[in-house]
C-alpha positions as CSV (number, residue, x, y, z in Angstrom):
1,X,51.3,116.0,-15.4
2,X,53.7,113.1,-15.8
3,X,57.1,113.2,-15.2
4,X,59.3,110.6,-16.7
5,X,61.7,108.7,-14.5
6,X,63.6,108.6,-18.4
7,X,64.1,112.4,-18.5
8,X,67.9,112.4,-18.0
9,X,68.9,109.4,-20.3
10,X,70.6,109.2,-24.0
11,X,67.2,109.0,-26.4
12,X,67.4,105.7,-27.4
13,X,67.3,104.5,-23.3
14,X,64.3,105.8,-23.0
15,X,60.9,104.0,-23.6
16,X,58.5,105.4,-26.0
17,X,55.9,105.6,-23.5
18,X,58.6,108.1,-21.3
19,X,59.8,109.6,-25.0
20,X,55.8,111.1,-25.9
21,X,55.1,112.2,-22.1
22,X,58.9,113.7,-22.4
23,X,57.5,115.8,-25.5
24,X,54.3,116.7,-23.5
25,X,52.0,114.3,-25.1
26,X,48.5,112.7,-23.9
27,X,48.5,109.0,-23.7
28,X,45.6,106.6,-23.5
29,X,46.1,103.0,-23.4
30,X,43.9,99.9,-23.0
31,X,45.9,97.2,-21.3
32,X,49.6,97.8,-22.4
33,X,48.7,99.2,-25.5
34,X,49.5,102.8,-26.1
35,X,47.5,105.4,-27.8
36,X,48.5,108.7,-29.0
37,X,47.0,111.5,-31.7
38,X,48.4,111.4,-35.0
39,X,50.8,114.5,-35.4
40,X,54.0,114.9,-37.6
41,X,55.5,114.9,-34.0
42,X,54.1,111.9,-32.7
43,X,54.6,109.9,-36.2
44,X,58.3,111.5,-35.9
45,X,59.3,110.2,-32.2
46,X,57.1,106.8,-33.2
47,X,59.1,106.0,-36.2
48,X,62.6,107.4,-34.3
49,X,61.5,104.5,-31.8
50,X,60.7,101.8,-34.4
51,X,63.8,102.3,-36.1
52,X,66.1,101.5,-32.8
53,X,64.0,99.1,-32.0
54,X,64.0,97.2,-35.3
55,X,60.3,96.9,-35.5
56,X,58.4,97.0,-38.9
57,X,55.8,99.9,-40.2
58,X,53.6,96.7,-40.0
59,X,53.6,96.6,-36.4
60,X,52.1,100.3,-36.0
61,X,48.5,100.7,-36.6
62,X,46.0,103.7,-36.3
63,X,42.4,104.0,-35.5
64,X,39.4,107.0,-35.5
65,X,38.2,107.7,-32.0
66,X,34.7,107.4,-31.5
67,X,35.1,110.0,-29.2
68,X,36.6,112.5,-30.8
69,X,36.7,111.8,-34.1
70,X,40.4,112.1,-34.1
71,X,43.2,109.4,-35.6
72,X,45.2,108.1,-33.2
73,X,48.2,105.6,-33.1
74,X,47.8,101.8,-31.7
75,X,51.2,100.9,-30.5
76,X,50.6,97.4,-29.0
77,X,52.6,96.6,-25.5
78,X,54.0,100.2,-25.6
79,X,52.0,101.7,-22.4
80,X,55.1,101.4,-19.9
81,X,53.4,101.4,-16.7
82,X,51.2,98.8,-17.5
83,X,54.4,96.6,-17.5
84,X,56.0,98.4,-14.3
85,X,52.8,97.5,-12.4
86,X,53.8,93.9,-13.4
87,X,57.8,93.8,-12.6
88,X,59.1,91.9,-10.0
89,X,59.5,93.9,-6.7
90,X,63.0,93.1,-5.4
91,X,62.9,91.4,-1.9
92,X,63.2,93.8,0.5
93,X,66.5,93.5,2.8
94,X,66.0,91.9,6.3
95,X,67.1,94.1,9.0
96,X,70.0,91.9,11.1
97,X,68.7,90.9,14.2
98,X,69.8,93.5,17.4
99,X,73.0,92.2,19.3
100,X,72.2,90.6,22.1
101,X,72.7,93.0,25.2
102,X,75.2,92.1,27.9
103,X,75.7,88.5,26.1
């Protein structure tokens, strides 16, 4: 199981990625697209998501898996860790060098 590193922020911190695992979802992804089955719940946190965001219905897409036969949703660059892979790593601190002894 997944455990968001979002689960104690306000809703609309939270990544949509973080928001679906939060509600117990399975995610799938290719690349940084994120897919998820089509539910009245999913549709519900999706367009909660779309709506702060400011993003169109014409940016959401849905597909029939092969696999399952199920609909899913296409939500392109929404697969989080994909882009956490990808973040800088900060530097890490040098140590200071040990005093000199008897100097």
């Amino acid at each position: 199981m997944v455990v968001s590193p979002d689960k104690g922020k306000a809703m609309s911190e939270k990544s949509l990625y973080h928001r679906l695992v939060d509600a117990g979802f399975e995610i799938d992804h290719h690349e940084s697209d994120l897919y998820v089955r089509v539910t009245d719940e999913s549709r519900a946190i999706i367009e909660g998501w779309m709506a702060e965001s400011g993003l169109g219905r014409d940016f959401l897409s849905t597909f029939v898996s092969d696999i399952d036969k199920k609909r899913y949703f296409d939500v392109p660059f929404a697969f989080q860790p994909y882009w956490d892979a990808r973040a800088p790593k900060p530097e890490p601190e040098e140590e200071p060098a040990p005093a000199g002894m008897g100097m």
